[in-house]
C-alpha positions in Angstrom: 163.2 44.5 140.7 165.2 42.3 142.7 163.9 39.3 144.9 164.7 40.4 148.9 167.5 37.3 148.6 169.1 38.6 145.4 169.5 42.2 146.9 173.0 43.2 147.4 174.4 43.2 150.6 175.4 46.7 152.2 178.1 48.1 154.5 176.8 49.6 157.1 178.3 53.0 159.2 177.8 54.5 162.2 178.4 57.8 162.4 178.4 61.2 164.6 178.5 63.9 162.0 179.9 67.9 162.9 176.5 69.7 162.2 175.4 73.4 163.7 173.7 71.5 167.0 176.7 69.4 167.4 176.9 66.0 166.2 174.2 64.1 164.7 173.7 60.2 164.8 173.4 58.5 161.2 173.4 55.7 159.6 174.8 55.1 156.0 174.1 52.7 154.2 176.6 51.6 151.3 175.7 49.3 148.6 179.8 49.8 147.6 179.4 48.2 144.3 178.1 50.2 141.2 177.1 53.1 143.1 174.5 55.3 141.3 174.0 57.9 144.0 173.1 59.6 147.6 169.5 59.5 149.3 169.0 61.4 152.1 165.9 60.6 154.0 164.4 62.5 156.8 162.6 61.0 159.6 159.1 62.2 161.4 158.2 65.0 164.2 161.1 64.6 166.6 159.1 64.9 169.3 156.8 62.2 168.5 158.7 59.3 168.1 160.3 59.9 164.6 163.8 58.7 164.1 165.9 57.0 161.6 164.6 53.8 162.4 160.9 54.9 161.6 159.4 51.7 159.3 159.0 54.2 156.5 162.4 55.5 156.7 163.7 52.2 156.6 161.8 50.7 153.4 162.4 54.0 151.3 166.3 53.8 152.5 166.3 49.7 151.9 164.8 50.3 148.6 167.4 53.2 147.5 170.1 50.1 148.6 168.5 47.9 146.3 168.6 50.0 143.2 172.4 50.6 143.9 171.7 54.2 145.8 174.0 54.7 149.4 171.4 55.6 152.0 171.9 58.3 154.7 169.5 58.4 157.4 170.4 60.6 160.4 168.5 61.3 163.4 167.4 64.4 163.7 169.0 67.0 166.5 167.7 65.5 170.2 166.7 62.4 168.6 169.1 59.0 170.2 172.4 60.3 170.0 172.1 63.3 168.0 173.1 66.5 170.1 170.9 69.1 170.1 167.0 70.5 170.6 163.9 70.6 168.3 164.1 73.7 166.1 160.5 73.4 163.8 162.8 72.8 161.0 164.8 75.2 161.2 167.5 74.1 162.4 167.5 70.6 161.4 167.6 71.8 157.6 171.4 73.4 158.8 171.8 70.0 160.0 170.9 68.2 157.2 173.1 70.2 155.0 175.6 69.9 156.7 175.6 65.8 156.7 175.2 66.2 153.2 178.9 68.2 152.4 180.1 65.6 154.9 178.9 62.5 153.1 179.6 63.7 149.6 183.4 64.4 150.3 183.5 60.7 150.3 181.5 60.0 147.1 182.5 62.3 144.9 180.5 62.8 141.9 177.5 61.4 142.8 174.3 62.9 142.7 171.9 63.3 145.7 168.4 62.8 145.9 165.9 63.6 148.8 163.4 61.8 150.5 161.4 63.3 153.7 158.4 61.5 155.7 156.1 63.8 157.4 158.0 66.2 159.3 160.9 65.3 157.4 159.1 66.4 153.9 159.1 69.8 155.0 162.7 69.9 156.0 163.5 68.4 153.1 161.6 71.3 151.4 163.7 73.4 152.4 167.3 71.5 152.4 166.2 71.3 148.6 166.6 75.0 148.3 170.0 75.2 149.4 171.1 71.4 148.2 171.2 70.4 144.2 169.6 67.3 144.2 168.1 65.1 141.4 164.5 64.5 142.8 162.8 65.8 145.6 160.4 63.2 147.2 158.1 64.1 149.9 156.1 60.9 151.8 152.6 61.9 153.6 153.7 65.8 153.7 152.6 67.6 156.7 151.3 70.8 154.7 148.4 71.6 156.9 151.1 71.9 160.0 153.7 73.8 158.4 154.1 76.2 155.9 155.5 74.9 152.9 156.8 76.9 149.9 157.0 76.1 146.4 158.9 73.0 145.1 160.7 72.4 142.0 158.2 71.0 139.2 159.5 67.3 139.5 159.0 66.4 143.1 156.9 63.5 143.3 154.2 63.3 146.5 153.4 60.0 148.1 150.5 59.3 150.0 147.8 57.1 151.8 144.2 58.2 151.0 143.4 57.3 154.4 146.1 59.5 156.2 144.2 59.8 159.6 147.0 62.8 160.7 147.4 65.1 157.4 144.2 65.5 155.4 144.4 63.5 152.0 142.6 66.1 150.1 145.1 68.8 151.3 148.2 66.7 150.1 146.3 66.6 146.4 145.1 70.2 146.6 148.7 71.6 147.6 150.6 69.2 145.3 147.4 69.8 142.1 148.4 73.9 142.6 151.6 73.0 141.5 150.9 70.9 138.7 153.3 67.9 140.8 152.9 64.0 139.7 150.9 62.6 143.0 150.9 58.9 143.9 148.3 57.6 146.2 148.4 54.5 148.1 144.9 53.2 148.5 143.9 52.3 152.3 147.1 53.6 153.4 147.4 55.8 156.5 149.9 58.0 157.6 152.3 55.4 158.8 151.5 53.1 155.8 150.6 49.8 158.3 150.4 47.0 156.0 151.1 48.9 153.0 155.1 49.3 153.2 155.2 47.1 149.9 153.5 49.6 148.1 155.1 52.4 149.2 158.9 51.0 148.2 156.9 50.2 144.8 155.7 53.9 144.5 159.1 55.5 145.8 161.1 53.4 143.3 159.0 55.0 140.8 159.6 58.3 142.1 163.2 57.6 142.5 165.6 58.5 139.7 167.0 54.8 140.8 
């Protein structure tokens, strides 16, 4: 892996994208040389503070940069300058799709891959079942708040044993049921404080990067 001042530098945009609520504020992050593919990462509960510049959003989108991957983090709908109300998910998984056809009309070819925190695992649950991607990665998953249906064998599951919001043993009971590779960050909570290193280590081995 790359020392922080060896990583390539990135070209950053600022975008309002045309989605079902209206437009929605994101950030892409281009690493414009040897481009390997598209991460998508979706951000905690709206209504609680989540947006795309969540610490954990941040180091998984950073990270995806590192290992020649072109972030996209929007906000979801309501969130900063993203039009729009909270919709439980529903909603913001039309959204999310439709950032994804947007962004991919300008990398063509590439493949996507999917990363949700929280609130954002679960939409990303879902975006999975209407968007091919390569790897599904859900951080701290919020399974005892939502319903969540059944993911594609591959998806990876990160999380703290010490998640204070989401019950650690009803991550590793919902992700043992499906038989889905689990990594556990030892003393980490739900917003991984003072264990960010170890998340990016986890997510890059997670990551088809």
């Amino acid at each position: 892996m790359k020392q922080a001042s060896e990583a390539p530098k990135t070209k950053r945009y600022k975008l309002r994208i045309p989605v079902p609520a209206g437009k929605l504020e994101t950030v892409i992050d281009d690493p414009e040389i040897d481009r390997r593919g598209l991460l998508l990462v979706a951000h905690p509960h709206p209504l609680h503070g989540g947006s795309l510049d969540n610490k954990v959003v941040t180091t998984l989108a950073k990270a995806a940069n590192e290992a020649g991957w072109v972030s996209v983090r929007p906000n979801f709908r309501g969130v900063g300058m993203s039009d729009g109300t909270f919709d439980a998910g529903v909603g913001e998984t039309d959204d999310l799709l439709a950032v994804a056809r947007f962004v991919e009309a300008s990398y063509p070819g590439l493949p996507w891959a999917l990363a949700g925190f929280s609130f954002g695992a679960f939409v990303q649950h879902r975006l999975h079942q209407a968007l091919h991607a390569q790897r599904l990665i859900l951080v701290a998953p919020a399974v005892t708040m939502y319903e969540f249906d059944p993911v594609p064998a591959d998806t990876v599951v990160i999380y703290g044993d010490a998640d204070e919001l989401i019950p650690p043993a009803a991550i590793r009971l919902w992700a043992e049921q499906q038989g889905l590779a689990v990594k556990n960050i030892p003393d980490a909570g739900h917003f991984f404080h003072g264990k960010l290193k170890e998340l990016k280590q986890a997510f890059l081995e997670a990551c088809p990067c």
